[in-house]
Structure formats: structure tokens, C-alpha cells
TORKOL-4160 file (C-alpha; in steps of 0.2 Angstrom, whole numbers, padded with zeros to 4 digits, m for minus):
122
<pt num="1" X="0000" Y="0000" Z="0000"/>
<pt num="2" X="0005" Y="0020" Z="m0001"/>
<pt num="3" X="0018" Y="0023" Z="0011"/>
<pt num="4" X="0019" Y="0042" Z="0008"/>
<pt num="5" X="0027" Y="0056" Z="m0005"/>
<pt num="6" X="0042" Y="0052" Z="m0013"/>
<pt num="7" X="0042" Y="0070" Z="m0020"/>
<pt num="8" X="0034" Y="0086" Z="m0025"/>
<pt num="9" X="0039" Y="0094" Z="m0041"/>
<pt num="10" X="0041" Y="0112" Z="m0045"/>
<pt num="11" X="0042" Y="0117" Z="m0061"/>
<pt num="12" X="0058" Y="0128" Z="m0068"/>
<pt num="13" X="0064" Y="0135" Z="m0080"/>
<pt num="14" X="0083" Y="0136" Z="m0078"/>
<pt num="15" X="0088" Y="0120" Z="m0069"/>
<pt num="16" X="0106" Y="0125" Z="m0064"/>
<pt num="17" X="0098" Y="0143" Z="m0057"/>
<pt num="18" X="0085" Y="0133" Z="m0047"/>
<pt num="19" X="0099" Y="0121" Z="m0040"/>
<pt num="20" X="0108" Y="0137" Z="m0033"/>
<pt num="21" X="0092" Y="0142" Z="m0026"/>
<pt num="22" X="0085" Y="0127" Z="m0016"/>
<pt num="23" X="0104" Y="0125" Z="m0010"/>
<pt num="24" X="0112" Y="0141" Z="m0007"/>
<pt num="25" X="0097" Y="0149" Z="m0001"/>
<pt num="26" X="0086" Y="0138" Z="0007"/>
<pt num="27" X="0098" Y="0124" Z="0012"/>
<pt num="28" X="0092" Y="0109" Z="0004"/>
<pt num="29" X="0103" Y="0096" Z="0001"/>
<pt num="30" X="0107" Y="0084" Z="m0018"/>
<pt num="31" X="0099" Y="0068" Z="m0017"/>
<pt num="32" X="0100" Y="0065" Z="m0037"/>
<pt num="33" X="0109" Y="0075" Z="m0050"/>
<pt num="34" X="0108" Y="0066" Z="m0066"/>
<pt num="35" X="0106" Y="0067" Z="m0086"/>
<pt num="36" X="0088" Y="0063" Z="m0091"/>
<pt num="37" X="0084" Y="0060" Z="m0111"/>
<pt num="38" X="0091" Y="0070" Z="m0125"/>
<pt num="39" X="0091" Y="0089" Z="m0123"/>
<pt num="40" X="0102" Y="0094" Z="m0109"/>
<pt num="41" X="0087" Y="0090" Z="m0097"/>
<pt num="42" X="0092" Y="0082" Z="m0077"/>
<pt num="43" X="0082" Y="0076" Z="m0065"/>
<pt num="44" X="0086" Y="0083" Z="m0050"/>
<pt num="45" X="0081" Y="0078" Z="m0034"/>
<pt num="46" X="0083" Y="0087" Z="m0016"/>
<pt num="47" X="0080" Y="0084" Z="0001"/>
<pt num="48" X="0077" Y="0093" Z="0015"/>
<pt num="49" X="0085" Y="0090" Z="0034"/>
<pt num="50" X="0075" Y="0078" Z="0041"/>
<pt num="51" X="0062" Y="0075" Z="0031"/>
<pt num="52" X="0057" Y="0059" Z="0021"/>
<pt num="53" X="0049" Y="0071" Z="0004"/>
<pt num="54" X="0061" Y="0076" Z="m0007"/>
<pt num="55" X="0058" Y="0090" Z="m0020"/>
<pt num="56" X="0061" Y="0089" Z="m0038"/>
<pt num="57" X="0067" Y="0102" Z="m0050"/>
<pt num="58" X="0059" Y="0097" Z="m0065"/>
<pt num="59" X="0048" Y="0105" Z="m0080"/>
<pt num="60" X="0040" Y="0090" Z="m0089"/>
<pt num="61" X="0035" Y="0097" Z="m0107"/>
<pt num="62" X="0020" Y="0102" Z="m0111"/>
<pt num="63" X="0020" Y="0112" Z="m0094"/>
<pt num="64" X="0032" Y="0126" Z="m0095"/>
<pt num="65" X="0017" Y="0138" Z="m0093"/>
<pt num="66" X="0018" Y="0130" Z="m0073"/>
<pt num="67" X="0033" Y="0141" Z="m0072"/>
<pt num="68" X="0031" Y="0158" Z="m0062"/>
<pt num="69" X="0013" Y="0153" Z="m0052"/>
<pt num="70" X="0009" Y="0147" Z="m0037"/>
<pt num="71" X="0017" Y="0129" Z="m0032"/>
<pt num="72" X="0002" Y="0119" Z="m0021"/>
<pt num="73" X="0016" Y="0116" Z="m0008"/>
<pt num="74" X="0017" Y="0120" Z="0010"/>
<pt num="75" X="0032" Y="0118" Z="0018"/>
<pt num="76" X="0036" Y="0119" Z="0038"/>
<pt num="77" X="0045" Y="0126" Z="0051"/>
<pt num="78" X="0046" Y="0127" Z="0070"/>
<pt num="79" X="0050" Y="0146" Z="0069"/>
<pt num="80" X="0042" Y="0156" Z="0054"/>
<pt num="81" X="0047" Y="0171" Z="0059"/>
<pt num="82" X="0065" Y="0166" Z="0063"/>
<pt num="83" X="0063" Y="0156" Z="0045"/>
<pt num="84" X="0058" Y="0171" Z="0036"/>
<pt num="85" X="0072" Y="0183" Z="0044"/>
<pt num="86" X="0087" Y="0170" Z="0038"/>
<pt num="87" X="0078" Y="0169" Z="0022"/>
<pt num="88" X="0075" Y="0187" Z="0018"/>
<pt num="89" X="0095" Y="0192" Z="0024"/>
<pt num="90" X="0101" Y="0175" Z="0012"/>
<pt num="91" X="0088" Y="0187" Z="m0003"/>
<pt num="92" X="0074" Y="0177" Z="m0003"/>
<pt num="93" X="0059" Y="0186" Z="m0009"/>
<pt num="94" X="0044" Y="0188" Z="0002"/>
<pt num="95" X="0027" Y="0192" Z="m0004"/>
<pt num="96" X="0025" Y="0200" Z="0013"/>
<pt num="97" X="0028" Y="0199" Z="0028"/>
<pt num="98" X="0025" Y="0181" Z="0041"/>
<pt num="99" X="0005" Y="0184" Z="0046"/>
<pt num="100" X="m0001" Y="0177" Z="0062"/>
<pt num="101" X="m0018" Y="0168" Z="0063"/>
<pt num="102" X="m0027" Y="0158" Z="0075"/>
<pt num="103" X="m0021" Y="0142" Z="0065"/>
<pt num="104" X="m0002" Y="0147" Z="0063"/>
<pt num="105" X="0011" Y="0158" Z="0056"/>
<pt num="106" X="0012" Y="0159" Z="0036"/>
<pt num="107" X="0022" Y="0168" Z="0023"/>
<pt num="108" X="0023" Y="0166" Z="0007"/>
<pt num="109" X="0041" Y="0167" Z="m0005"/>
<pt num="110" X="0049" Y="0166" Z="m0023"/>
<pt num="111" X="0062" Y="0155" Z="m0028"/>
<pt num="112" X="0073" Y="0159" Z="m0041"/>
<pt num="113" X="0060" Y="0157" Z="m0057"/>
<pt num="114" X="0047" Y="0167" Z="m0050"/>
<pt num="115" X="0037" Y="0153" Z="m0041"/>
<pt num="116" X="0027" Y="0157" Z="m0024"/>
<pt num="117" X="0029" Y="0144" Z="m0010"/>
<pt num="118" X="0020" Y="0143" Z="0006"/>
<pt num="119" X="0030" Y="0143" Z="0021"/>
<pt num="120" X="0018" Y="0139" Z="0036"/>
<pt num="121" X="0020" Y="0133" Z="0055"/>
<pt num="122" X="0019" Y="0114" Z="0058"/>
């Protein structure tokens, strides 16, 4: 039976750029870096510290349009706000500021393609 998420994809449009991003930036680590089909393409996966879902890097075609909009992913931490004031000195952009409501903390960010995550308390 289903055992969980083996990843989540968000869609790029300049791998290498992307790579930088989810590394430099946000810290996420290379699970797999490798050639996929003719064309230059890789299929790139990358986890996160102590988490089981990985995140790909990926742009199947026929979907390049999904590049630059809103990714259906929330990611966690323990301390948004702390989160969001590491991020933002690293250069991440904010849409605004972390916003406090009776369910949690949430922000939302761009990565290097334009795409806006959700950053949320767990």
C-alpha cells in the first residue's frame, strides 16, 4: 500500500539557477543530479534535513506555462518568523511579511523562477 510522498515537483525553468536556489538559499541538500533524455534535461532531486519528501526540479513538457505561479506546496518550520528573517537576509523574496492567525504563522516566497511557496508553522 501508499507509504507516503516520494516527492513534490516544482516546475523551472533554468535547472542550474534553481539548483543554486533550493541549496544556497534555502539549504536543501542533492539527493540526485543526473542526465535525463536527449536535450540537456536532469532530473534533480533534493532533500530537505530531516524529512522523508524530497523536491524535484523538474519542467515536464508540455507544462512550462507552470513556471512563475503558485506551487500547491506548503512547507514547515518550527520558527516562521525566525525562518523568514534568515531567508530574507540570504535574498529570498517575500510576498509579505509572516502573518499570524489563530491556525499558525504563514508567509509566502519566490524562488529563483518566480514561483510562490507557502512557508507555514507545523
Amino acid at each position: 500500500m501508499i507509504k507516503g510522498i516520494k516527492f513534490v515537483n516544482i516546475p523551472v525553468a533554468d535547472q542550474q539557477r534553481a539548483l543554486a536556489f533550493y541549496t544556497d538559499k534555502l539549504g536543501f541538500t542533492v539527493a540526485t543530479n543526473q542526465p535525463m533524455g536527449p536535450g540537456g534535461a536532469r532530473w534533480i532531486e533534493l532533500k530537505i534535513a530531516g524529512a522523508e519528501t524530497r523536491v524535484s526540479l523538474f519542467t515536464p513538457p508540455g507544462h512550462e506555462e507552470r513556471v512563475g505561479t503558485f506551487v500547491p506546496l506548503s512547507l514547515w518550520a518550527d520558527d516562521v518568523q525566525g525562518t523568514y528573517e534568515t531567508l530574507r537576509a540570504r535574498g529570498v523574496e517575500f510576498i509579505a511579511p509572516p502573518k499570524t492567525e489563530p491556525w499558525g504563522t504563514s508567509v509566502i516566497f519566490k524562488d529563483s523562477e518566480g514561483n510562490q511557496l507557502h512557508l507555514g508553522s507545523r
